[in-house]
C-alpha positions in Angstrom: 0.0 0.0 0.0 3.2 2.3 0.9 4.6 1.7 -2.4 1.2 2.5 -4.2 0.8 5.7 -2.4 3.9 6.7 -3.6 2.8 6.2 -7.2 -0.5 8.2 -6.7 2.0 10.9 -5.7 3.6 11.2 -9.6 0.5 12.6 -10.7 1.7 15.8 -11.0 4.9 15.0 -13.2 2.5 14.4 -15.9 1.4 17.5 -16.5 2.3 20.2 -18.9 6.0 20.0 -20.1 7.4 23.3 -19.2 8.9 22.0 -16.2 8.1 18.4 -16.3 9.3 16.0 -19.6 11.4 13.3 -20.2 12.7 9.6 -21.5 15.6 7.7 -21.7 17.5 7.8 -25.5 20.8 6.4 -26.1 23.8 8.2 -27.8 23.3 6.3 -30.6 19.8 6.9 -31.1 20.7 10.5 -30.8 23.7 10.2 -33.3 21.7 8.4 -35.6 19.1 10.9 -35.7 21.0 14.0 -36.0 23.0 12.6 -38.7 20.1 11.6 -40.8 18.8 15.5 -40.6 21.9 16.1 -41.7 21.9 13.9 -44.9 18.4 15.0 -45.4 19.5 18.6 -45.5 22.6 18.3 -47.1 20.8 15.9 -50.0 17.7 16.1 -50.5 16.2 19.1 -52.3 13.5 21.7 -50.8 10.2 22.2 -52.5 8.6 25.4 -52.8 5.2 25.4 -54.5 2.2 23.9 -53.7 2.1 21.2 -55.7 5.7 20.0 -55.2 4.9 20.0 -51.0 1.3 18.2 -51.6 3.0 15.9 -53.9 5.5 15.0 -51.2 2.7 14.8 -48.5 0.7 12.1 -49.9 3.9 10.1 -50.1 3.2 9.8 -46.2 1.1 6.9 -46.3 -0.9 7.4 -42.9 -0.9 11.0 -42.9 -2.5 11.5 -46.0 -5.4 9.1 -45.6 -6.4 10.6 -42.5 -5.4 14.7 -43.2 -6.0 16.9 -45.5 -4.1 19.8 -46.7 -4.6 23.4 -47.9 -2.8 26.0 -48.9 -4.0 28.9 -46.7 -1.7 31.7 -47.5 1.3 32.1 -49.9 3.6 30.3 -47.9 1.1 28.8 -45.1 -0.1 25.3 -45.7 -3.5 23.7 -43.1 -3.4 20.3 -42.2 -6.3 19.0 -40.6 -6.5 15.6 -39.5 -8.8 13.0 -38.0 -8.1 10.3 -36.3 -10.6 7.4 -36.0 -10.5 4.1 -34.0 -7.4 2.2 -34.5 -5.8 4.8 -36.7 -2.8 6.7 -35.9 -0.1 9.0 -36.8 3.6 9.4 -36.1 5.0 13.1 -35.3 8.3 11.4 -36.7 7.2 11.2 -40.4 5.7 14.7 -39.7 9.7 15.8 -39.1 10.9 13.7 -41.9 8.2 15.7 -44.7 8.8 19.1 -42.8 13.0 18.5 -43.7 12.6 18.4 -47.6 10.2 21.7 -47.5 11.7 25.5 -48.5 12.5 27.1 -45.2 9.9 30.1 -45.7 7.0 27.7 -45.2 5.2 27.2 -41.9 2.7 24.6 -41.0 -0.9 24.9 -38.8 -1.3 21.7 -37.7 -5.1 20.7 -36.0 -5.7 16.6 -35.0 -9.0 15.8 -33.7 -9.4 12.2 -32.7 -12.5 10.0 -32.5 -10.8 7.1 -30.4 -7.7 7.5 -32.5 -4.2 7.4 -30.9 -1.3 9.8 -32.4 2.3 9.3 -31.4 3.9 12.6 -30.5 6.7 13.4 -28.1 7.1 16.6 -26.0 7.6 18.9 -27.1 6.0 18.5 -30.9 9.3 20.0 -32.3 9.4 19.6 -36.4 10.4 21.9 -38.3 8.2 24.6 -39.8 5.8 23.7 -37.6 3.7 26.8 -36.7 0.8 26.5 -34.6 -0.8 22.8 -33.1 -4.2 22.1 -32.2 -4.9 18.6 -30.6 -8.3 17.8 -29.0 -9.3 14.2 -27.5 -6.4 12.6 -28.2 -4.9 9.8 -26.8 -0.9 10.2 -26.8 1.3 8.0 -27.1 5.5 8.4 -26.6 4.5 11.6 -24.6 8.0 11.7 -22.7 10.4 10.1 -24.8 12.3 13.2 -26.6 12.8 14.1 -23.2 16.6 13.5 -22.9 17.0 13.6 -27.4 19.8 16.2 -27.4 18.2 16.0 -31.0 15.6 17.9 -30.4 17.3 20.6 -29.4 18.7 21.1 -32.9 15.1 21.3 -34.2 14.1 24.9 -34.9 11.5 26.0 -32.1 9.0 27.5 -34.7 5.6 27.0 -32.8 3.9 29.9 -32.2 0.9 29.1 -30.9 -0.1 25.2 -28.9 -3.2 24.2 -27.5 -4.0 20.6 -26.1 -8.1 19.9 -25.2 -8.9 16.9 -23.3 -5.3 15.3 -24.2 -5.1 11.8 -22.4 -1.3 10.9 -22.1 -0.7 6.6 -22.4 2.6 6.3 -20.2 4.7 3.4 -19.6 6.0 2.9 -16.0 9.7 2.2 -17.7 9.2 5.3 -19.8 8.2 7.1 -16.8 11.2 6.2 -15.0 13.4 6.6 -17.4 12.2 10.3 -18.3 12.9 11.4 -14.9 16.0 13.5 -14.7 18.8 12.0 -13.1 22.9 13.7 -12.3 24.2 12.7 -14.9 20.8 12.0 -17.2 19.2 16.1 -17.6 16.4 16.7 -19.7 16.5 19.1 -22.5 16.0 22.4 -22.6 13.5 21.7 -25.0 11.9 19.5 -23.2 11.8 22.0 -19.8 10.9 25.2 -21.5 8.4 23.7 -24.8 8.0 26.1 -27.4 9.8 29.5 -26.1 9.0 31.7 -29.6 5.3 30.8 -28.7 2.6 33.7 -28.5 0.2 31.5 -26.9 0.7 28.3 -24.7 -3.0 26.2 -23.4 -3.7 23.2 -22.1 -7.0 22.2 -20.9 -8.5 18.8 -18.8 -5.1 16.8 -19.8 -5.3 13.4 -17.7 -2.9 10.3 -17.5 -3.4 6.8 -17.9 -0.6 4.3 -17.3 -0.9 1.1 -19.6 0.6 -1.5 -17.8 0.3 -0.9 -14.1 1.7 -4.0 -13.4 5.0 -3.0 -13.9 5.5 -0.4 -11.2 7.4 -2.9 -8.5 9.9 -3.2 -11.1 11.3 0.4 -11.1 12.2 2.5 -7.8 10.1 5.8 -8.7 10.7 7.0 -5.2 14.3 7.6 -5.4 13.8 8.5 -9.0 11.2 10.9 -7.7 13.5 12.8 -5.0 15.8 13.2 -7.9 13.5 14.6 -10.0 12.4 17.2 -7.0 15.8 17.7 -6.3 15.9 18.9 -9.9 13.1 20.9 -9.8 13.7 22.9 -7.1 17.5 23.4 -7.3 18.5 23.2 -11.1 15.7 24.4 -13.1 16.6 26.6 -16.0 14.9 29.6 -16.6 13.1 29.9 -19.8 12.7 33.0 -21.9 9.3 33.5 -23.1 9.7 36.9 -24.5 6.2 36.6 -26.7 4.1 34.6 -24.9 0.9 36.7 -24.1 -1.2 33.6 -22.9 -0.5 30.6 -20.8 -2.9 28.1 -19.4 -3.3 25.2 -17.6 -6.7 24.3 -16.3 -9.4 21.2 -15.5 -6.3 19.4 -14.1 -7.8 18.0 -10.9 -4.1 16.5 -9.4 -2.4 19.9 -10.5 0.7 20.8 -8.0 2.1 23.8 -6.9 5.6 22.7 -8.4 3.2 23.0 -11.8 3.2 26.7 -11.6 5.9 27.7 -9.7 7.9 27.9 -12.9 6.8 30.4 -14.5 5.4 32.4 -11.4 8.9 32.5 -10.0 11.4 31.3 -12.3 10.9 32.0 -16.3 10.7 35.2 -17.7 7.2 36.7 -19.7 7.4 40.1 -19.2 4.8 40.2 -22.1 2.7 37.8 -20.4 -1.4 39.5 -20.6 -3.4 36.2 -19.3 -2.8 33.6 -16.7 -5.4 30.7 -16.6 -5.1 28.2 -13.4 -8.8 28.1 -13.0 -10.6 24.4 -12.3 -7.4 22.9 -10.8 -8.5 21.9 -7.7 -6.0 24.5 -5.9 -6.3 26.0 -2.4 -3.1 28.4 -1.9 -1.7 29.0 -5.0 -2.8 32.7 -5.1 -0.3 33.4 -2.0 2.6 33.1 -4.6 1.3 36.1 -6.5 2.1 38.4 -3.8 4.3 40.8 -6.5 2.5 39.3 -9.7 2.5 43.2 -11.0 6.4 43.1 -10.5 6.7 40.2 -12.7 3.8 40.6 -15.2 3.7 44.2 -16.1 1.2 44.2 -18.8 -0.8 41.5 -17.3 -4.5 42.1 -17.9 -6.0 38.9 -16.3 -5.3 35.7 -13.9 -7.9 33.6 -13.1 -8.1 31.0 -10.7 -11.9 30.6 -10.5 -13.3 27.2 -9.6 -10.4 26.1 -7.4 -10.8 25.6 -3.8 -9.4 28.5 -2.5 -10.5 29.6 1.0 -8.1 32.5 2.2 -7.9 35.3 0.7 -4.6 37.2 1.1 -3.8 40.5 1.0 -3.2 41.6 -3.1 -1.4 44.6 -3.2 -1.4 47.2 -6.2 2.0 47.4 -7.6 0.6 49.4 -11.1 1.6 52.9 -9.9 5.5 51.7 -9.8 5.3 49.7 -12.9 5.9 52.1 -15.5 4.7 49.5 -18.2 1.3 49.4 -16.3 -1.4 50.7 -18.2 -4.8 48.8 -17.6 -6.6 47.4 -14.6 -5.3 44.0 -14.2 -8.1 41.4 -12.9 -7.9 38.7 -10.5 -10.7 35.8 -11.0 -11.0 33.8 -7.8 -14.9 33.4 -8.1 -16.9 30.1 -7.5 -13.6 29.2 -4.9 -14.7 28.3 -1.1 -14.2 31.5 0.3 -17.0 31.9 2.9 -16.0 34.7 5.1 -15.1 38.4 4.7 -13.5 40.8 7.3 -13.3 44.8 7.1 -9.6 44.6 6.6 -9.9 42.4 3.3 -12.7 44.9 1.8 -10.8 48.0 3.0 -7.4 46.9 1.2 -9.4 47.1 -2.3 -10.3 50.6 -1.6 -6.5 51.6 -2.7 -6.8 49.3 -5.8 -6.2 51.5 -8.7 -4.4 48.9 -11.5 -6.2 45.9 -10.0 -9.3 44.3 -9.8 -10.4 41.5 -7.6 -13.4 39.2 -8.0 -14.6 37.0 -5.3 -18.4 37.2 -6.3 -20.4 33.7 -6.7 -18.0 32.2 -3.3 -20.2 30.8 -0.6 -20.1 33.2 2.0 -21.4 32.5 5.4 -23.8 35.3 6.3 -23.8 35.4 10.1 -22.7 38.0 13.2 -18.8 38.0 11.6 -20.5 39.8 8.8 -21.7 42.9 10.4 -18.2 44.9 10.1 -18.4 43.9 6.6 -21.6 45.4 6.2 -21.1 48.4 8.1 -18.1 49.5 5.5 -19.7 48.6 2.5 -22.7 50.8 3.8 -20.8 53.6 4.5 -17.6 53.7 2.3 -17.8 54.8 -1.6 -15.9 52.4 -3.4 -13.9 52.6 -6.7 -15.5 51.4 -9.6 -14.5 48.2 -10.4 -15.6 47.0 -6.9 -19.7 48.2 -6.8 -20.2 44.1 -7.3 -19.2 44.3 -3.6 -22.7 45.9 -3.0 -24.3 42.6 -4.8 -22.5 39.7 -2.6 -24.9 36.8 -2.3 -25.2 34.7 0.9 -24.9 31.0 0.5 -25.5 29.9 4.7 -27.1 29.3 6.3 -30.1 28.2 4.5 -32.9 31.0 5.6 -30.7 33.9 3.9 -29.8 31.8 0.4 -29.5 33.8 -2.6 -29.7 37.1 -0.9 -28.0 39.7 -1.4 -25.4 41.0 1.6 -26.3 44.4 2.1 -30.1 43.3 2.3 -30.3 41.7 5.2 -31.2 42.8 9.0 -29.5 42.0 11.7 -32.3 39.7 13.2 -32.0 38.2 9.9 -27.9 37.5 11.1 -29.4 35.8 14.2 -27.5 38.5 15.8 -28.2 41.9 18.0 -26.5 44.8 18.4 -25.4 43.5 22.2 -24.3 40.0 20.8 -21.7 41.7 18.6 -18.2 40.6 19.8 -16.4 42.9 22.4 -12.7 41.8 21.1 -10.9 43.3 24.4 -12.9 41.3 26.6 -11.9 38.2 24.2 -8.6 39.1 24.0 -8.4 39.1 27.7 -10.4 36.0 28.3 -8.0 33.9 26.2 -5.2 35.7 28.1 -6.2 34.2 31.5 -7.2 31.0 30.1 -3.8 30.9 28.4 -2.1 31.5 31.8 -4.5 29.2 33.9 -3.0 25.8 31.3 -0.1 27.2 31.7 -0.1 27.2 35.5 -1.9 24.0 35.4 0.9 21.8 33.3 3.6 23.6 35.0 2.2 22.4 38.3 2.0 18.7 36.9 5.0 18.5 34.8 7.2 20.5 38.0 9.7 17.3 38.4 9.9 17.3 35.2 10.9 20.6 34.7 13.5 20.9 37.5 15.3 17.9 35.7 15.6 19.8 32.5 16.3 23.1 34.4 19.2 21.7 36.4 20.4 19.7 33.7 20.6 21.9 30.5 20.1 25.6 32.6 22.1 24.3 35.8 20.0 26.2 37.4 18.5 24.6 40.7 15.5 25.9 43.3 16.6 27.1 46.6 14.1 24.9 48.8 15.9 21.7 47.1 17.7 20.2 50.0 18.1 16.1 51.1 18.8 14.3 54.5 22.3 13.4 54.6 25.7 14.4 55.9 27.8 17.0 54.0 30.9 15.4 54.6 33.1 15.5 50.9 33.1 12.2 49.3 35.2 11.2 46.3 32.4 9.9 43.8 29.1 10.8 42.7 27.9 7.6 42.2 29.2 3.9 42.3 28.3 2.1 39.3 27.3 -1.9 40.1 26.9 -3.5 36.7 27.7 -7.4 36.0 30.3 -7.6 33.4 28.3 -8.6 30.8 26.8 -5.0 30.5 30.2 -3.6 30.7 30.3 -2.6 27.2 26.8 -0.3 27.8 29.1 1.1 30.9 31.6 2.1 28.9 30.7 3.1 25.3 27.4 4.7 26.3 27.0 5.7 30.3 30.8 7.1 30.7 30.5 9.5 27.7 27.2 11.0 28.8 27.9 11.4 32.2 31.6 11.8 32.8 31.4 14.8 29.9 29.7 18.7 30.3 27.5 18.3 27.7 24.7 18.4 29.5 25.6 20.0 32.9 27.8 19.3 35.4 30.6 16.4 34.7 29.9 13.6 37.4 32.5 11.5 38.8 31.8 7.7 39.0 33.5 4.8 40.4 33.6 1.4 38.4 34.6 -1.6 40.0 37.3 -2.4 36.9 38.9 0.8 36.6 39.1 2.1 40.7 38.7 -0.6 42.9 42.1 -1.1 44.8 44.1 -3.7 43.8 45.3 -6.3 46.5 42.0 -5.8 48.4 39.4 -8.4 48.6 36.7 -7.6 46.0 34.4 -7.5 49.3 36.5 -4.5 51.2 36.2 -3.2 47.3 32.6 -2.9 47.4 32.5 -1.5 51.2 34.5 1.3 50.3 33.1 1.9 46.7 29.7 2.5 48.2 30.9 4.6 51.5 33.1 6.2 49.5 30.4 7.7 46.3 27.1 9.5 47.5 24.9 7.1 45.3 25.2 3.6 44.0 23.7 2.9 40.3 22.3 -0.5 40.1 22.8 -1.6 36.3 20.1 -4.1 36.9 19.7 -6.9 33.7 19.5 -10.4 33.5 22.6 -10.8 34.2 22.9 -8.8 36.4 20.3 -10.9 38.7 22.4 -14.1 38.1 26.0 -12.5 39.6 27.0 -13.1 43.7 28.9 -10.5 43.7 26.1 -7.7 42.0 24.3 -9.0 44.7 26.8 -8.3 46.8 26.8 -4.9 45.7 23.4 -4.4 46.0 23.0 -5.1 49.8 25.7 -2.9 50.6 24.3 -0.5 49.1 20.7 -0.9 50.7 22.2 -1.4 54.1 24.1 1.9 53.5 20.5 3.8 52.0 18.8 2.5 55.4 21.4 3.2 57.5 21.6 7.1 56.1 17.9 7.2 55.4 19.1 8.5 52.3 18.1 8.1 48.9 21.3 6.2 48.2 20.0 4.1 45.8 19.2 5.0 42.0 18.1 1.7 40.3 18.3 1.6 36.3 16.5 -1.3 34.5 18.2 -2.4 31.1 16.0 -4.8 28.9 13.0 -6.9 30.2 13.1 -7.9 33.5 10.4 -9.4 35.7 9.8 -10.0 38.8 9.9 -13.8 39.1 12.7 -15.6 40.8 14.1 -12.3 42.0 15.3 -12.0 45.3 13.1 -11.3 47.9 15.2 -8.1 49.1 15.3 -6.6 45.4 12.0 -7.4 44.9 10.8 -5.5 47.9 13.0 -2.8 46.8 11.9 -2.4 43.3 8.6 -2.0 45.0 9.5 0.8 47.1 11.8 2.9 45.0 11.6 5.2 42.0 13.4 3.4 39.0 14.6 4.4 35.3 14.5 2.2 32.2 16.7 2.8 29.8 14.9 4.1 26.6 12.5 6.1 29.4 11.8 9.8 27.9 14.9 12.4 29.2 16.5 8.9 31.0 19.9 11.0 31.0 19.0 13.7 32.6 16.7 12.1 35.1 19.8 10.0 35.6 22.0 13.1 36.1 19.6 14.8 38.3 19.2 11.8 40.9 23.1 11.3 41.4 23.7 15.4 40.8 23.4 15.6 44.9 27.0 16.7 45.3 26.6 19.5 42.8 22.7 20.8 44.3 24.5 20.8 47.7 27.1 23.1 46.4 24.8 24.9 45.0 22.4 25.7 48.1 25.3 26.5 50.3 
């Protein structure tokens, strides 16, 4: 199911190919191809009249049975095509007829299918080719020119491009191979599409994969990181210097990585209008903050029927644009905006090069509406915003398909005296904020001193424990049974012989400072007199060593004795309470112990042997 997730996720790298398109083609492929342009070139004569190129066109065997050309102008030729059933056509042959044509012809291009499938590549570079049109379609071999260095040598010649209700067929291996990888880029053909082009649209493109059975065979997630890595760090940026419309809409699974290209990245300076509308998308419009700053002459941007439901502030950057000359709209109608406020409303008031339309959202008409109300009843706006007077209410159901500024205040199921007092909320929140506050420091308090005295080494004053105050030389003797003695070492010593996190203790273990030539009973005597604490390591094996238990009842006779808490017991791995001795059993019981893996177990540790340091600190 993880894996499958992941593959719902690559919906978005389908999408338009300014940003997106790619496959896998060898050198040789490559070599092969540019060399046979060449040939063709170099061999092969032009033809310049319009018999000579219709002549040559019927010599394509599928593409004139299912197009027809025209001569349109003196050196513009129409091909329409229509593509039935099993039928199809190759944009290769396209390329091959466009070579052996005179170099002041161009080509409109319009393929309507009726079930047909047509095999072109991104991005539909041939040469001569001036405008395409291609409208329920299936494609075929959608993504792999994306890596043909070829292409690039193809004159970019289309002007305009428009794709309606465009199913792409993928392959999982094509997918996966189209993906750029370090030392695999696409194309800058295949990034940027047609860059000469005046117009750019694509409308309710989807994505159908034809053998879904195949996707365990390829990793797409790592190929899929790469490809983001891409994206975000080593995009080019394309030069679209006279592209005046660009669209993508009815894409349901559009992403914001879709748009972000040529929002933040590419430059249109003579970009006029900006289609995102029927996407599905709920914060896009927050990236068009500046929009004026990087559109100029733009004249509209739509992003109606999307699911928008903040609307941010839009500021008016017309006055310092010096290109600036008409008011600029902003669609975001039929979104899911359902609630107003004064300050939105009042920041229109300045508009002066921009108009924004959120008529035909569902607003909620309720008590939050008043202020709203109250401005638009008493404030003269420009112009372009007297729709504001003509806001419809969508809820609640008794004031549907009203009109705003119609409505009473009883029809609000609110009164003057219900209307909120903010400084009395402000301040309620205030003390309720501070009550919790009061509350979880009250519960949490042990918890807090740990981390205080640990990473602040700050301790409170009233902190004081029975004992002596007699100097000793160790914090804390550690009992362990040598099994665990790598733990000890490699783990405990580094964490709490070190500063890192407060004061450094100073422990005694039994195979680095007990004295040699005593018995390993005098040892133990003076290890635990001799430290203000004793750390039972307690584990398995612990429980099966004579001498940890040993160390264990010197230590409790030394905790009774000083009815101190001498003891800190640490728990490593599972360990129950059966067969235990009775006198450990008792005492796990009756004492406080840590587990190691416990939430902040070192500095709980620290804390319970840090008695030396507290009492120091007090004094």
């Amino acid at each position: 199911m993880k894996n499958y997730l992941t593959f719902l996720n690559i919906y978005h790298l389908l999408g338009f190919g300014l940003a997106l398109n790619i496959f896998t083609v060898t050198t040789e492929k490559n070599n092969d191809l540019m060399a046979k342009q060449q040939q063709m070139n170099n061999s092969i004569d032009t033809f310049t009249n319009f018999s000579d190129v219709m002549k040559e066109f019927e010599s394509l065997e599928n593409w004139s049975s299912l197009c027809n050309i025209s001569q349109t102008g003196h050196t513009t030729f129409n091909i329409v095509c229509i593509i039935k059933g099993n039928s199809s056509i190759k944009l290769s042959e396209f390329r091959n007829f466009t070579y052996r044509v005179s170099s002041n012809i161009r080509f409109d291009l319009f393929v309507t299918c009726e079930d047909g499938i047509i095999h072109f590549p991104w991005p539909f570079r041939a040469d001569k080719l001036n405008k395409i049109y291609i409208k329920d379609c299936r494609i075929k071999d959608y993504r792999t020119d994306y890596k043909n260095q070829f292409i690039n040598s193809i004159p970019d010649t289309i002007e305009y491009l428009q794709m309606d209700n465009v199913t792409i067929i993928l392959r999982i291996g094509e997918l996966y191979d189209s993906l750029p990888k370090a030392n695999s880029p696409i194309t800058r053909a295949t990034e940027c599409g047609p860059e000469n082009a005046f117009s750019i649209i694509q409308r309710g493109t989807k994505a159908n994969f034809e053998d879904m059975h195949n996707f365990f065979l390829f990793d797409l997630g790592t190929a899929i990181r790469q490809y983001n890595h891409y994206f975000n760090i080593q995009k080019r940026t394309c030069l679209y210097n006279n592209l005046e419309i660009f669209e993508i809409s009815g894409m349901k699974d559009l992403e914001k990585n879709d748009i972000n290209k040529i929002v933040y990245t590419d430059v249109a300076e003579n970009l006029k209008i900006l289609n995102f509308s029927g996407n599905g998308m709920f914060d896009t419009i927050y990236k068009l903050q500046g929009w004026r700053l990087r559109f100029p002459v733009m004249e509209y941007i739509d992003f109606s029927n999307n699911n928008i439901k903040v609307l941010p502030m839009i500021r008016d950057y017309g006055m310092t644009v010096k290109k600036t000359k008409s008011v600029g709209i902003i669609d975001i109608r039929r979104n899911n905006i359902t609630s107003l406020t004064k300050g939105m409303i009042d920041s229109f008031y300045n508009h002066e090069f921009v108009k924004v339309d959120i008529s035909e959202n569902p607003f909620l008409c309720d008590c939050g509406m008043i202020e709203v109300m109250e401005y638009l009843s008493s404030k003269t706006m420009p112009t372009t915003y007297n729709y504001l007077g003509s806001l419809k209410c969508a809820n609640p159901s008794n004031v549907r398909g009203r009109q705003l500024l119609s409505l009473s205040l009883t029809e609000l199921n609110c009164n003057k005296d219900t209307v909120i007092n903010f400084p009395i909320v402000v301040m309620s929140i205030i003390t309720i904020t501070f009550f919790i506050i009061t509350l979880l420091t009250i519960y949490f308090r042990n918890l807090i001193k740990v981390i205080l005295f640990t990473r602040l080494n700050i301790n409170f004053p009233c902190e004081f424990r029975n004992g002596i105050n007699e100097e000793k030389d160790y914090d804390a003797f550690i009992a362990y049974s040598e099994k665990d003695v790598d733990w000890v070492i490699r783990t405990a010593l580094p964490k709490l012989e070190s500063e890192d996190a407060g004061k450094a203790c100073r422990l005694c273990l039994h195979h680095r400072d007990f004295v040699i030539g005593n018995t390993i009973a005098d040892n133990i005597f003076n290890s635990v007199e001799n430290s203000y604490h004793t750390i039972l390591l307690i584990s398995s094996e612990f429980l099966k060593s004579e001498w940890c238990m040993m160390e264990f009842r010197t230590a409790l006779r030394k905790s009774l004795n000083d009815e101190s808490r001498h003891l800190i017991i640490v728990l490593k791995g599972n360990i129950t309470l059966d067969n235990v001795d009775p006198d450990l059993k008792s005492c796990l019981n009756s004492h406080t112990y840590l587990r190691i893996g416990d939430v902040l177990f070192w500095d709980k540790l620290k804390y319970a042997i840090s008695f030396r340091h507290k009492n120091r600190q007090n004094n």
